[in-house]
MARRO-924698 format. One record per atom (N, C-alpha, C): residue in one letter; chain; atom name; z, x, y. Coordinates in nm, 3 decimals, padded with zeros to 5 digits. Layout:
+---+---+----+---------+---------+---------+
! r ! c !  a !       z !       x !       y !
+---+---+----+---------+---------+---------+
! A ! A ! CA !       Z !       X !       Y !
...
+---+---+----+---------+---------+---------+
//
This chain:
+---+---+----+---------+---------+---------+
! r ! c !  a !       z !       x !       y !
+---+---+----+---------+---------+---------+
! X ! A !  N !  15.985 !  12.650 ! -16.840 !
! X ! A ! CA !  16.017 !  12.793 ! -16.832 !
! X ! A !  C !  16.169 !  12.809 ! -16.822 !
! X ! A !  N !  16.256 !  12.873 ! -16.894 !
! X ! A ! CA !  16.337 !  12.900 ! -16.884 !
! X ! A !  C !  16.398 !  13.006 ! -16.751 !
! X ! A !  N !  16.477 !  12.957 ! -16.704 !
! X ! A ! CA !  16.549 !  13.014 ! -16.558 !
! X ! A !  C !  16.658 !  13.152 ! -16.631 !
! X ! A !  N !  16.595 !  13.244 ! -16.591 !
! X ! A ! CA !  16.664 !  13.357 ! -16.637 !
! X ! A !  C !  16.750 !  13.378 ! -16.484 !
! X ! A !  N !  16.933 !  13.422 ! -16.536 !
! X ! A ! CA !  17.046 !  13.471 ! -16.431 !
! X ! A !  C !  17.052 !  13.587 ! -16.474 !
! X ! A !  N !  17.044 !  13.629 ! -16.569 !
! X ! A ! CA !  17.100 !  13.776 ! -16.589 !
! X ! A !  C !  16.975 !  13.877 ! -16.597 !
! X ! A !  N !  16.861 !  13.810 ! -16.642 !
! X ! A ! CA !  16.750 !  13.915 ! -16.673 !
! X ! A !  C !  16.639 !  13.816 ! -16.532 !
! X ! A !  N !  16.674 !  13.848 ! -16.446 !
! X ! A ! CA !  16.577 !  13.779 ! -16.324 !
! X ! A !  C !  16.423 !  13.876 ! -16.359 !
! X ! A !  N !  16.313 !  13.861 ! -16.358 !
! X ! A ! CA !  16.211 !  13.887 ! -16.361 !
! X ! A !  C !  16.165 !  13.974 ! -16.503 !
! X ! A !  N !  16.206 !  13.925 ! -16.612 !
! X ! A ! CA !  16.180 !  13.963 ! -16.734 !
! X ! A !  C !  16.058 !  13.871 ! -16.831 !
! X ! A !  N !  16.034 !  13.788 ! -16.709 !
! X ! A ! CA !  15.970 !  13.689 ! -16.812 !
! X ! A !  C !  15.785 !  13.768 ! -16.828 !
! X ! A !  N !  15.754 !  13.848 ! -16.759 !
! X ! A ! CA !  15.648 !  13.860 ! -16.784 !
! X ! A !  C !  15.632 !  13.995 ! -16.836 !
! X ! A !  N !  15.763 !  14.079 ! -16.879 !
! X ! A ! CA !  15.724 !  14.231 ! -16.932 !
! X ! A !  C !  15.779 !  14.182 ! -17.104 !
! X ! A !  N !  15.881 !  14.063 ! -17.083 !
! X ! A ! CA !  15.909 !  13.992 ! -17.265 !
! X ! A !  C !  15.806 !  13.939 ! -17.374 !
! X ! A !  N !  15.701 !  13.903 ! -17.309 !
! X ! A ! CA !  15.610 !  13.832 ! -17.393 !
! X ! A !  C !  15.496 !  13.945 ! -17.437 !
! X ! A !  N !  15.489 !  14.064 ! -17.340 !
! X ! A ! CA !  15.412 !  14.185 ! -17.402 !
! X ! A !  C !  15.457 !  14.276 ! -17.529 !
! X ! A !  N !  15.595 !  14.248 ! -17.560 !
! X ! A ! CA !  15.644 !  14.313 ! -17.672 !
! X ! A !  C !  15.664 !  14.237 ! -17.820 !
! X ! A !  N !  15.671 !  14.310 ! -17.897 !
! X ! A ! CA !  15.678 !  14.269 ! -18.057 !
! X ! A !  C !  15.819 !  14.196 ! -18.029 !
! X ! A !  N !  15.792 !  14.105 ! -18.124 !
! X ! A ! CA !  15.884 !  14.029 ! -18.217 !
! X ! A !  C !  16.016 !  14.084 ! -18.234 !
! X ! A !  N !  15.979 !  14.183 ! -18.283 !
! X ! A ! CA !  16.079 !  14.277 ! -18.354 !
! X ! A !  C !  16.141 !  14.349 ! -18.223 !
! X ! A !  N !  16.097 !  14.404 ! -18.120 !
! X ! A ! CA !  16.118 !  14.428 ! -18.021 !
! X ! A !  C !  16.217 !  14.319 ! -17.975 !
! X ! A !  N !  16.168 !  14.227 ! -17.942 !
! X ! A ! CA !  16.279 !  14.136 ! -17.854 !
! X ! A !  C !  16.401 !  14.078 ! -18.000 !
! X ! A !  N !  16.348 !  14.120 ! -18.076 !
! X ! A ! CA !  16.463 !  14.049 ! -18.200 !
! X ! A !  C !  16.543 !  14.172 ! -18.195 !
! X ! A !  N !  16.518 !  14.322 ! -18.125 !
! X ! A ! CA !  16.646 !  14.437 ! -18.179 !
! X ! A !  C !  16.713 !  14.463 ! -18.057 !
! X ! A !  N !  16.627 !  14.374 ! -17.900 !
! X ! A ! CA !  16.731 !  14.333 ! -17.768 !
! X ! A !  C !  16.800 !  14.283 ! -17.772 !
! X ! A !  N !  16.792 !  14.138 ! -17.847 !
! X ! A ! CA !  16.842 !  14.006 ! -17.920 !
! X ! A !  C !  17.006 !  14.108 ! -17.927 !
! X ! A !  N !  16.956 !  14.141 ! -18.039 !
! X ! A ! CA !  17.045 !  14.242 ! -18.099 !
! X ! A !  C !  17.159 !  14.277 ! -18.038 !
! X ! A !  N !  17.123 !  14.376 ! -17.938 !
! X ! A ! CA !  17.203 !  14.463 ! -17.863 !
! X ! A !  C !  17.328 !  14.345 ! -17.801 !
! X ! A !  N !  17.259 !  14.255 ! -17.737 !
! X ! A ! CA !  17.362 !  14.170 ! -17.695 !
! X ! A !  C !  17.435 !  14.085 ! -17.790 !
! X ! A !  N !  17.430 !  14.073 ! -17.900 !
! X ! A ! CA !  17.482 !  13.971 ! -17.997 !
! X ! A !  C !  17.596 !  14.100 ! -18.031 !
! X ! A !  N !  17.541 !  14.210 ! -18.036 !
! X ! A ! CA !  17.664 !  14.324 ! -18.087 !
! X ! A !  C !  17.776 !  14.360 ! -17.990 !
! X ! A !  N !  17.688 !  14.351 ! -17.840 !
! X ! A ! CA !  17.812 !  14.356 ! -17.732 !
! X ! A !  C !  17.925 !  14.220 ! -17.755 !
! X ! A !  N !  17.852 !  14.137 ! -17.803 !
! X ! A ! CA !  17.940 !  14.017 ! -17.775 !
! X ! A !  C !  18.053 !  13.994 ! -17.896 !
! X ! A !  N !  18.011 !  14.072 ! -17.976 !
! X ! A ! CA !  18.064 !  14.093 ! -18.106 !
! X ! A !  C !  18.177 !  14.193 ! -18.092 !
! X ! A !  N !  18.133 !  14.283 ! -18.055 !
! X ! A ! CA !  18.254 !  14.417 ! -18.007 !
! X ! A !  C !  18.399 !  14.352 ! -17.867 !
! X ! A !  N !  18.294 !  14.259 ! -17.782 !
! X ! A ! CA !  18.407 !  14.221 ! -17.667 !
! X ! A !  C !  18.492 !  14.136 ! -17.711 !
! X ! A !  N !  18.446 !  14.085 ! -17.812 !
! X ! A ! CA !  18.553 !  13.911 ! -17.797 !
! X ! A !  C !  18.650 !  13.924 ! -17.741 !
! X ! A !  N !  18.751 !  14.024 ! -17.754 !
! X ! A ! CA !  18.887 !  14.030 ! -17.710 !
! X ! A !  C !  18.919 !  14.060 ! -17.567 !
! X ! A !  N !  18.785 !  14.093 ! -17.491 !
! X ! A ! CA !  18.710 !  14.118 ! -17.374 !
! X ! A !  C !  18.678 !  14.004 ! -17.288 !
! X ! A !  N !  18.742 !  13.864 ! -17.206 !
! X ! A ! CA !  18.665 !  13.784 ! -17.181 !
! X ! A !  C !  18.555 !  13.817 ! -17.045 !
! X ! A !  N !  18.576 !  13.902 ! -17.009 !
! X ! A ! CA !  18.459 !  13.917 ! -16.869 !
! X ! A !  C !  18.352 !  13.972 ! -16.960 !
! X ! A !  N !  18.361 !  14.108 ! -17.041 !
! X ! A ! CA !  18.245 !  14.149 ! -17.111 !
! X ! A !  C !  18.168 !  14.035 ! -17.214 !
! X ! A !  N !  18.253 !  13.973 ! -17.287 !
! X ! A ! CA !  18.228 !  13.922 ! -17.394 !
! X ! A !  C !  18.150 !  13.800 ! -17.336 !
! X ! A !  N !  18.165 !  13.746 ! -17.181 !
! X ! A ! CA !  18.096 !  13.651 ! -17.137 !
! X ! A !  C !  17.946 !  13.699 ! -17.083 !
! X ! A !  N !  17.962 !  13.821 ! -17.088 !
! X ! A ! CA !  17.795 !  13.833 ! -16.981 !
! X ! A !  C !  17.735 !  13.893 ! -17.101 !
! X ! A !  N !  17.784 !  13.931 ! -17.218 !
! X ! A ! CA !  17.694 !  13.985 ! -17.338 !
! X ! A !  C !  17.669 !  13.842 ! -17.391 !
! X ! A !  N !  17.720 !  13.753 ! -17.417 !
! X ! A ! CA !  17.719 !  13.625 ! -17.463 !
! X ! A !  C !  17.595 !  13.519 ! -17.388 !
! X ! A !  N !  17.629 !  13.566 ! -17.254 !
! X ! A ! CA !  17.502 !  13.496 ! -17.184 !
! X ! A !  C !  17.389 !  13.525 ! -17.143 !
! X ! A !  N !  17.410 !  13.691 ! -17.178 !
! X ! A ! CA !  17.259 !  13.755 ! -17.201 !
! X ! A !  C !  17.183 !  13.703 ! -17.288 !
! X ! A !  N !  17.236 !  13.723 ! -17.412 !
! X ! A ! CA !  17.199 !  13.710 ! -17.534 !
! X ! A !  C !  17.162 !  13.534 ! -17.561 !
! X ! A !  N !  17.225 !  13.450 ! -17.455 !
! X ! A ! CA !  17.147 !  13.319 ! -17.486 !
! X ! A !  C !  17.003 !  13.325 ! -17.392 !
! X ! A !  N !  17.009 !  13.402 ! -17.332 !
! X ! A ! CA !  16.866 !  13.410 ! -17.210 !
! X ! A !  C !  16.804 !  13.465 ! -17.291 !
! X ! A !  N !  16.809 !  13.580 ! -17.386 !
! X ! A ! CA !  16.669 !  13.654 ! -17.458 !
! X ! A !  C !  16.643 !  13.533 ! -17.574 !
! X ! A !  N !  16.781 !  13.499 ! -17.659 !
! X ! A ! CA !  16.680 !  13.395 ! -17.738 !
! X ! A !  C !  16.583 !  13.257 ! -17.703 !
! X ! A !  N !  16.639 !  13.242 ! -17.574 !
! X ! A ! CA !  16.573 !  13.106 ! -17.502 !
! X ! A !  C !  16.403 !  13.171 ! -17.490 !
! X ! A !  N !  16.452 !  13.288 ! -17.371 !
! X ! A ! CA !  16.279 !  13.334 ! -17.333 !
! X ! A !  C !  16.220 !  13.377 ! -17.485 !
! X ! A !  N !  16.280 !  13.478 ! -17.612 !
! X ! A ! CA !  16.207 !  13.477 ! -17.703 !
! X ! A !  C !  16.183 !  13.314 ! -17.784 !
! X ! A !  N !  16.217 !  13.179 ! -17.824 !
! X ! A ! CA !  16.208 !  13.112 ! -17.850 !
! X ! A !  C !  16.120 !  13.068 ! -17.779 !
! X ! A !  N !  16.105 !  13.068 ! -17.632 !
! X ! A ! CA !  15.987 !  12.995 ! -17.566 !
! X ! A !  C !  15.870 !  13.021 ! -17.588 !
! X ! A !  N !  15.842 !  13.182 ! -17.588 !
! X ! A ! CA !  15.701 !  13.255 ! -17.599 !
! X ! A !  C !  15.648 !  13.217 ! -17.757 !
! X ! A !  N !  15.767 !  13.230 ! -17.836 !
! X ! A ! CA !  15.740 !  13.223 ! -18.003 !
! X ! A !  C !  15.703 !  13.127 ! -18.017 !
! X ! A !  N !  15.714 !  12.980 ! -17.943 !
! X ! A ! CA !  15.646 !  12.832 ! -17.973 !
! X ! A !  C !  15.485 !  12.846 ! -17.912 !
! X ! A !  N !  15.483 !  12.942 ! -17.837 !
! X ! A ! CA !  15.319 !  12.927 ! -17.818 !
! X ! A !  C !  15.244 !  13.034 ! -17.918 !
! X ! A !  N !  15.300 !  13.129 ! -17.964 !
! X ! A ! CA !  15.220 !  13.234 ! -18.036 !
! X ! A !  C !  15.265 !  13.263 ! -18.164 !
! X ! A !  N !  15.402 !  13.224 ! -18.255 !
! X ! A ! CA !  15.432 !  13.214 ! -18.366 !
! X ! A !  C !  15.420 !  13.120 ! -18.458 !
! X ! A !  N !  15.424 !  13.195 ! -18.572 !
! X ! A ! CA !  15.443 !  13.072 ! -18.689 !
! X ! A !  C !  15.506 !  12.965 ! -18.683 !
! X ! A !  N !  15.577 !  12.827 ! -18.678 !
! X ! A ! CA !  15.660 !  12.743 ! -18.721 !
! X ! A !  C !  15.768 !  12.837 ! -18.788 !
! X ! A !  N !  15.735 !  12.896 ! -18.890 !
! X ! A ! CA !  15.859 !  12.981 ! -19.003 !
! X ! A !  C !  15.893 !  13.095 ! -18.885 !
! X ! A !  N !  15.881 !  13.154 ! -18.804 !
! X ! A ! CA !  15.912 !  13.259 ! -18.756 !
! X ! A !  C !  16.027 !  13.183 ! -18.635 !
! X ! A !  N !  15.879 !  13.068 ! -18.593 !
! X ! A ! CA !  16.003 !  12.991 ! -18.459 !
! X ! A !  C !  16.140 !  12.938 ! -18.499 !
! X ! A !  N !  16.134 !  12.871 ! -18.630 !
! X ! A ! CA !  16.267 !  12.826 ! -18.709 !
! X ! A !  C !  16.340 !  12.936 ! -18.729 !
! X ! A !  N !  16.326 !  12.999 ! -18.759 !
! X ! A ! CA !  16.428 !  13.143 ! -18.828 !
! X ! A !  C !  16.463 !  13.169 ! -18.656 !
! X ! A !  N !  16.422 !  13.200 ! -18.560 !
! X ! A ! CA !  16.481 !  13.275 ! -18.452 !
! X ! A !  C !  16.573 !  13.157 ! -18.386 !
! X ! A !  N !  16.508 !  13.055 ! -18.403 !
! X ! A ! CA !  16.585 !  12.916 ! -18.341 !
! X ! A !  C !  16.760 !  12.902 ! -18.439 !
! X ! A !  N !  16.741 !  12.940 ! -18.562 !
! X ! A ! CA !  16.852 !  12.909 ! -18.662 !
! X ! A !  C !  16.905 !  13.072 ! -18.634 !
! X ! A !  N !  16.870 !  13.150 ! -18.585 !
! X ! A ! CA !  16.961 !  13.300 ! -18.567 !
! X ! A !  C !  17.030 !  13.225 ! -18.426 !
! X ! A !  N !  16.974 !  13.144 ! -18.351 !
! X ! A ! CA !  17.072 !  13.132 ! -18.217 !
! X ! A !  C !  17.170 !  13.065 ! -18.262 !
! X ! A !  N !  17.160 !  12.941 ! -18.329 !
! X ! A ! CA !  17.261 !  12.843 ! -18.339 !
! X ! A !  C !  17.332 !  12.913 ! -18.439 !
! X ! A !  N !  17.314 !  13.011 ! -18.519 !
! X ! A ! CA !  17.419 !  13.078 ! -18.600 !
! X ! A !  C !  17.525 !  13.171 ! -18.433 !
! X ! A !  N !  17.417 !  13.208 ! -18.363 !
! X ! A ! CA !  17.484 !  13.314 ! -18.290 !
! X ! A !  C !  17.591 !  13.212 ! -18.235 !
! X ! A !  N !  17.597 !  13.072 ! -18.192 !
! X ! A ! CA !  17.672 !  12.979 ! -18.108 !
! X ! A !  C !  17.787 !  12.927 ! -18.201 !
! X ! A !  N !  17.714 !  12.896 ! -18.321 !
! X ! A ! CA !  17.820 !  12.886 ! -18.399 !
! X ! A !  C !  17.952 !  12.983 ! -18.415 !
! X ! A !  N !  17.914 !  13.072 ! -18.469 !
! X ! A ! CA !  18.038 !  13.184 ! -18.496 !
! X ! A !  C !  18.089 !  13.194 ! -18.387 !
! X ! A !  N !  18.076 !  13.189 ! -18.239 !
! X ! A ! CA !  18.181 !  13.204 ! -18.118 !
! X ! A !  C !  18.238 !  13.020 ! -18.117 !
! X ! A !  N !  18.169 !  12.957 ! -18.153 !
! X ! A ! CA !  18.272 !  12.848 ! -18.126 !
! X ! A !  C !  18.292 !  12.774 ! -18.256 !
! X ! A !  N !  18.348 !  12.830 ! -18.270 !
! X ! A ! CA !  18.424 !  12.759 ! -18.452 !
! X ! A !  C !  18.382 !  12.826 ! -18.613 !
! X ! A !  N !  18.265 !  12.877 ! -18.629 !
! X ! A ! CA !  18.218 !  12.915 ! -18.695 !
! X ! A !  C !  18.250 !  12.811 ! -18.833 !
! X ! A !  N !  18.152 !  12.699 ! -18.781 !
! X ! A ! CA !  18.214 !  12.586 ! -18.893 !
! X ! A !  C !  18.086 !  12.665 ! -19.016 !
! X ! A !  N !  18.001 !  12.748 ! -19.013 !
! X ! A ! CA !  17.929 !  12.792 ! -19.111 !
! X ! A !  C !  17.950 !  12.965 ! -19.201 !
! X ! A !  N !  18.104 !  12.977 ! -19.155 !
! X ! A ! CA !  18.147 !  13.064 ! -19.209 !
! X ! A !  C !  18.053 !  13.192 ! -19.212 !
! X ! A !  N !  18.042 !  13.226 ! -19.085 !
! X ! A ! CA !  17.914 !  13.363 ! -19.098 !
! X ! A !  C !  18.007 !  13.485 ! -19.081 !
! X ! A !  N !  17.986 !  13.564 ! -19.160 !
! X ! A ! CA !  18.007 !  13.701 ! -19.149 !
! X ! A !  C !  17.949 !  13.809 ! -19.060 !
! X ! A !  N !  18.053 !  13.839 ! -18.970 !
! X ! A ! CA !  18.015 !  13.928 ! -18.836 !
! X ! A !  C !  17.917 !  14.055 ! -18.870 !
! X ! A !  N !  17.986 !  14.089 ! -18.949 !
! X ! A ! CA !  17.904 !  14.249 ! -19.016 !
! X ! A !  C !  17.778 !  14.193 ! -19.067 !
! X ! A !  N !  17.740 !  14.110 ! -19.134 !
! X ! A ! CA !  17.580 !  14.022 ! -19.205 !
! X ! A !  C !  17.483 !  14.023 ! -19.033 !
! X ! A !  N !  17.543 !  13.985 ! -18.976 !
! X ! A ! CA !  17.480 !  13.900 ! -18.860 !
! X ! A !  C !  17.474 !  14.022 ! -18.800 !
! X ! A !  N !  17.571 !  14.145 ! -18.767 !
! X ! A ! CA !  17.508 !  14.281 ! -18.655 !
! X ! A !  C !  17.423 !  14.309 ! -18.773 !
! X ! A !  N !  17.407 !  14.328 ! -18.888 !
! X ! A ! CA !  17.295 !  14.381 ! -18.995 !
! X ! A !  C !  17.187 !  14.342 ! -18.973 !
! X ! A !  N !  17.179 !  14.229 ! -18.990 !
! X ! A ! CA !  17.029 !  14.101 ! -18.990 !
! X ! A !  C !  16.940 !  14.196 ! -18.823 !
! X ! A !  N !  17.027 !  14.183 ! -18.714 !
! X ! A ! CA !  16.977 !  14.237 ! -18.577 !
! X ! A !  C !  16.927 !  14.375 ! -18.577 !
! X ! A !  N !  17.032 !  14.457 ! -18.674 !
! X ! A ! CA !  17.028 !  14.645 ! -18.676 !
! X ! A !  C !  16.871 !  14.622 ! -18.742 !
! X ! A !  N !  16.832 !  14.568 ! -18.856 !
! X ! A ! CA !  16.735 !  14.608 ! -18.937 !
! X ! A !  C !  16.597 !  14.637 ! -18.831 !
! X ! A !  N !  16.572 !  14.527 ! -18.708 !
! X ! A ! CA !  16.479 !  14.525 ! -18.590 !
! X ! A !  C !  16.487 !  14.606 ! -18.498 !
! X ! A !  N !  16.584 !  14.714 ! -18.503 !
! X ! A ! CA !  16.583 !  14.812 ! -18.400 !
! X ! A !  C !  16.560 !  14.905 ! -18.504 !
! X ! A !  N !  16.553 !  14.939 ! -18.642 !
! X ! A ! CA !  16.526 !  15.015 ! -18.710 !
! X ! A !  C !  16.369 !  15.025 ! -18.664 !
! X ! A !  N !  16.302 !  14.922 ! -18.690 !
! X ! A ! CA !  16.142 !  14.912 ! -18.720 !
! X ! A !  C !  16.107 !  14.987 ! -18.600 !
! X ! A !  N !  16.162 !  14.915 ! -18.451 !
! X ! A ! CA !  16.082 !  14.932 ! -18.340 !
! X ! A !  C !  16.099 !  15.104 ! -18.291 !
+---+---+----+---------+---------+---------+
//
């Protein structure tokens, strides 16, 4: 089980919601962290939010998702880690808040 610091007692109201749901929370914090960079106190607690929702969504998704769904959310984190530390995969900031916006559209 993943040890949540920032979201203390989320683990059992996260696994009742859609996909898409926790992929347009996902979201929210990948965009704070995106807007702070130049921010290091903000840009650190949006940054470490956002590794706690993909951990707890990655955890729940290995017991109740596809393989293809668990890979894709597993490869959205390591894109998200990438682009703050080196971005040796050349990702485009605006692609990546898009990819997140489209899941808060649905929900």
């Amino acid at each position: 089980m993943v040890e949540l610091i920032q979201h203390k007692g989320l683990e059992s109201e996260w696994k009742n919601h859609s996909l898409y749901w926790q992929l347009a929370n996902i979201g929210s914090e990948v965009s704070r962290s995106l807007n702070n960079i130049n921010k290091p106190a903000r840009f650190q607690g949006a940054y470490e939010r956002a590794l706690e929702l993909f951990d707890i969504t990655i955890e729940y998704a290995a017991e109740s998702e596809t393989p293809a769904r668990l890979g894709e959310i597993c490869r959205a984190r390591e894109e998200f880690c990438d682009y703050f530390d080196g971005n040796s995969w050349n990702t485009d900031p605006i692609k990546m808040q898009r990819y997140y916006d489209q899941f808060a559209t649905i929900c």
